[in-house]
N, C-alpha and C positions, 0 to 999 in steps of 0.2 A: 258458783252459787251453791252453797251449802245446802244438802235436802234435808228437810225437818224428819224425816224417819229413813234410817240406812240401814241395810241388815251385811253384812259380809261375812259369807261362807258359813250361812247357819246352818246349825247342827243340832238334834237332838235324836238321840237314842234312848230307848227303855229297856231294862231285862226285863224278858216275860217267860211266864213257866211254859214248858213242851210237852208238861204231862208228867205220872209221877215215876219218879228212878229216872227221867230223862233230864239232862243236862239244861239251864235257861237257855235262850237264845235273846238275841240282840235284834229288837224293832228298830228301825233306822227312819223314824217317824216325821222328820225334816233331813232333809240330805244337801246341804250346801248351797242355801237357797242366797241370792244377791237381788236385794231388791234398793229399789229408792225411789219417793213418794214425794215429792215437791210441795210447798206449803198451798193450799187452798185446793188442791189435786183431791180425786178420787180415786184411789187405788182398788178396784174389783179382783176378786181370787175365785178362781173356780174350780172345779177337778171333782172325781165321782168321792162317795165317801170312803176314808180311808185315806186318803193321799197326804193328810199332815195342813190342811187349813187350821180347822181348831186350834193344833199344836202350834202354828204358827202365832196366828193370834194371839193365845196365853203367855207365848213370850214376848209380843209386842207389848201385852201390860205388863208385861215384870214378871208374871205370876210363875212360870215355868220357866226355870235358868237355861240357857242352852247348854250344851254337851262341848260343840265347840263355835269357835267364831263370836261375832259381838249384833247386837242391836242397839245403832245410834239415835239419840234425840237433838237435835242439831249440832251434831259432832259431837255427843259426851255418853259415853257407853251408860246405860239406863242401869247397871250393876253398882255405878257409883254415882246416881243420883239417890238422894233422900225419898224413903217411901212417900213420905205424906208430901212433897213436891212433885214428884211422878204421878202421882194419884191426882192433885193439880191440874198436869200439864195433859193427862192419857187416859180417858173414861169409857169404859165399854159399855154396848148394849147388847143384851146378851139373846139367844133364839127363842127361850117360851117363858113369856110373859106373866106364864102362869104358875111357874118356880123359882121366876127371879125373883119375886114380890115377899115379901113377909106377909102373910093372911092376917099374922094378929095385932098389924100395927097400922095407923091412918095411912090417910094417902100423902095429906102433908108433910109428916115426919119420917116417912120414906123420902121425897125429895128431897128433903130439908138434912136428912142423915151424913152426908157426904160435909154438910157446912160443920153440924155437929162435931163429927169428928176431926176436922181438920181445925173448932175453935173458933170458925168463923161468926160476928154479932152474936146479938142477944137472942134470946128463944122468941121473941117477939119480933124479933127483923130477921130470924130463920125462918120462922113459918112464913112473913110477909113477902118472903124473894120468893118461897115455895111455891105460895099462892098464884103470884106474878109468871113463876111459869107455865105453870100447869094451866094458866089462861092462854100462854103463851104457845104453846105443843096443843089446844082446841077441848081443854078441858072447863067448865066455867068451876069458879071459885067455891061454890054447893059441892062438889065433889073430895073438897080438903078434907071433909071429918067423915067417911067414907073408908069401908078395908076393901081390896082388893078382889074377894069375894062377889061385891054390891056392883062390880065394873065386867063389862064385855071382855075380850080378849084384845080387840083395838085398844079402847081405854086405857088396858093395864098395859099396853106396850108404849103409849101415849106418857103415863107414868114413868115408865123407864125412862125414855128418852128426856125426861124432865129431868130426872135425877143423876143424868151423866151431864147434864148440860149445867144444873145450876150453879156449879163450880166455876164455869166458863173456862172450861180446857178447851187445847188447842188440836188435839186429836182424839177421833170418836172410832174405837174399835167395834164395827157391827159386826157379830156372828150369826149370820142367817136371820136377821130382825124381821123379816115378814115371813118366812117360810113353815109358823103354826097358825094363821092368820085367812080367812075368805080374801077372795082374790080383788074383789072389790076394796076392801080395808088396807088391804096390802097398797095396792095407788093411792090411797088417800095418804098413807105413812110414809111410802116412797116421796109420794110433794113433798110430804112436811120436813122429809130430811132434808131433801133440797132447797127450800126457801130456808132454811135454818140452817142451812151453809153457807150459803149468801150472808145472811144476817149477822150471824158470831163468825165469820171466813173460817169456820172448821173446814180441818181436812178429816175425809174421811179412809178406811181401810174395809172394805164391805164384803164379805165373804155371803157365798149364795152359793145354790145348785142351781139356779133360775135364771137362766142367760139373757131372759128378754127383761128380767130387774136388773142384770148388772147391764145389760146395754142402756137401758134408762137413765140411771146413776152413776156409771164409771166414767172418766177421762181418761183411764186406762185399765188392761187386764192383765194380769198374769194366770198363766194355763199351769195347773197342779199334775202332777203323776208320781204317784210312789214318790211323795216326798221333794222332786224337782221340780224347778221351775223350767216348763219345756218349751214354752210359748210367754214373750211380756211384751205388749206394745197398746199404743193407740187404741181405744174404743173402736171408733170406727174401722180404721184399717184391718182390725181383726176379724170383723164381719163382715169385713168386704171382703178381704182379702187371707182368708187363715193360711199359715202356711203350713203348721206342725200337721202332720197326718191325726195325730189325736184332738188336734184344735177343730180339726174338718168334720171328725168324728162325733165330736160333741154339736157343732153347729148342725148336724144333719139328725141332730136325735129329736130334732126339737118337732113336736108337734105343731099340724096344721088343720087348720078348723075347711081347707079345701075338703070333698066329701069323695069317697071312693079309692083315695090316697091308703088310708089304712095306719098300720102304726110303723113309724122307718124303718128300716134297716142300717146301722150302723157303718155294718160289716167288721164288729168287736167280737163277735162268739159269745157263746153263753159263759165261760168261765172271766172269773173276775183276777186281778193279778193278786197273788200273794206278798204283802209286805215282808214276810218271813224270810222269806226264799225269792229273793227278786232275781231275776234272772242274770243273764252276765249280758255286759255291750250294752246298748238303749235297754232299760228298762222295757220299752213298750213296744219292741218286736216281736215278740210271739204273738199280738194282737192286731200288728200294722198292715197293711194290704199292700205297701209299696215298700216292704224290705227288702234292703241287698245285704249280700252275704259277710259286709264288715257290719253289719247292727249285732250283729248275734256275737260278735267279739270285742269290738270298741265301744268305747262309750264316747257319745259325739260331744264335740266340744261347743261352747258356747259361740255364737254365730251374733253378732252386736253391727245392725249398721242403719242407714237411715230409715226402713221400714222398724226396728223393733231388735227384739232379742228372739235367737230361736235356736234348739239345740237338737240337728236332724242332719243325717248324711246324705242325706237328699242336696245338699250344698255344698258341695263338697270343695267346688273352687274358690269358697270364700270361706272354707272354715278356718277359724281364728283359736290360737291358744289363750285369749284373756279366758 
């Protein structure tokens, strides 16, 4: 079965300056990520910032070419599909609500923009689909001649989520969609993305730092570091059972409203890893609590079986050269 979104061996680097009279250096901003996302699936990405989500994402839309490797849309590399089909088929919703929006234009005609420019009906059966959703995502129809300004920050995310969807694509790339949002509104927008994936069978691809919204949301996660993908398996399995050292690490970050507990401890250190200068071997051994002394020289190979995908020496009897 063919998965409706396939990445192999993505890649993207940037040159960045080092400062002046010094030579650029080479950000390695995705480093060989393989993923595959099944149709009606939720794909969650998580990792501290830094790690090449974003980057990831923007080349899920097309927007950022990779460096090397391809991103499939049901087997046909997205470099040679047509923009205005791509844009069709792959709609983002993007993290603050409050910069996606154009301030001087309605609320309608924001929806409604995506049909505009792709040609779709007349401006009277544009605005009418517009209207239709934005009822639709829990906005009432009084809100159409309305700018962005006149709306809460729910609202205007409410908005968004109108204006990727009234195309009726078949994938919704989220980047951090609740995370400038009260925490209350954040659940009410989480529902709504979930009944609205049931309804149009969207799949989605949901990047967050907020691991109790990607376990809400996801049917599966993939765990970010420096660009790799270290950890990808099952929702659940993951929180039951992590297995990467930095998967453990982030499950343990997470605050708890028990009282007297305090704020965790990681066992990460206070330094953060450098994308520039990534280390040699696993990436994430200078920060691991359970490294042996081939991390710090090999780099582990990708580990694939029926719990999941995970890339640790910690396995060593099963480590697999795919």
């Amino acid at each position: 079965m063919t998965a409706l979104i396939e990445t192999k061996d993505l890649q993207r680097t940037f040159s960045v300056s080092a400062g002046m009279f010094k030579p650029r250096q080479t950000l390695h901003a995705v480093n060989g990520v393989d993923l595959s996302v099944q149709r009606k699936d939720v794909l969650g990405i998580v990792g501290e910032s830094g790690c090449g989500k974003s980057t990831l994402a923007r080349m899920l839309l097309g927007l950022t070419p990779p460096s090397r490797g391809s991103v499939l849309i049901d087997g046909q590399d997205i470099s040679k599909i047509d923009r205005r089909d791509l844009a069709r088929r792959v709609q983002p919703i993007f993290q603050d609500p409050y910069s996606s929006l154009n301030p001087r234009r309605t609320i309608s005609s924001i929806v409604s923009f995506p049909l505009d420019v792709l040609g779709v009906g007349t401006n009277s059966e544009r605005r009418k689909k517009a209207v239709e959703m934005l009822e639709r995502v829990g906005l009432p129809a009084r809100y159409a001649d309305n700018t962005p300004g006149q709306l809460s920050g729910g609202q205007r995310q409410r908005v968004a989520i109108a204006r990727a969807l009234v195309i009726n694509p078949e994938i919704v790339i989220c980047d951090e969609p609740t995370s400038a949002l009260d925490v209350s509104v954040q659940a009410q927008i989480l529902n709504l993305l979930l009944d609205l994936r049931k309804e149009f069978n969207l799949t989605y691809v949901f990047i967050s730092h907020n691991l109790a919204v990607v376990e809400h949301i996801a049917t599966q996660v993939a765990v970010m570091y420096l660009g790799r993908v270290v950890e990808l398996t099952k929702t659940a399995d993951l929180f039951k059972h992590p297995r990467h050292p930095y998967t453990q690490a982030l499950l343990a970050s997470v605050l708890t409203p028990e009282p007297g507990l305090g704020i965790p401890d990681m066992g990460l250190g206070l330094s953060f890893p450098d994308p520039l200068h990534p280390p040699t071997g696993c990436s994430f051994h200078p920060r691991c609590q359970q490294r042996r002394p081939e991390c710090s020289v090999e780099h582990p190979h990708l580990l694939r079986d029926a719990q999941g995908d995970v890339a640790c020496h910690l396995y060593p009897a099963k480590k697999s050269n795919t």
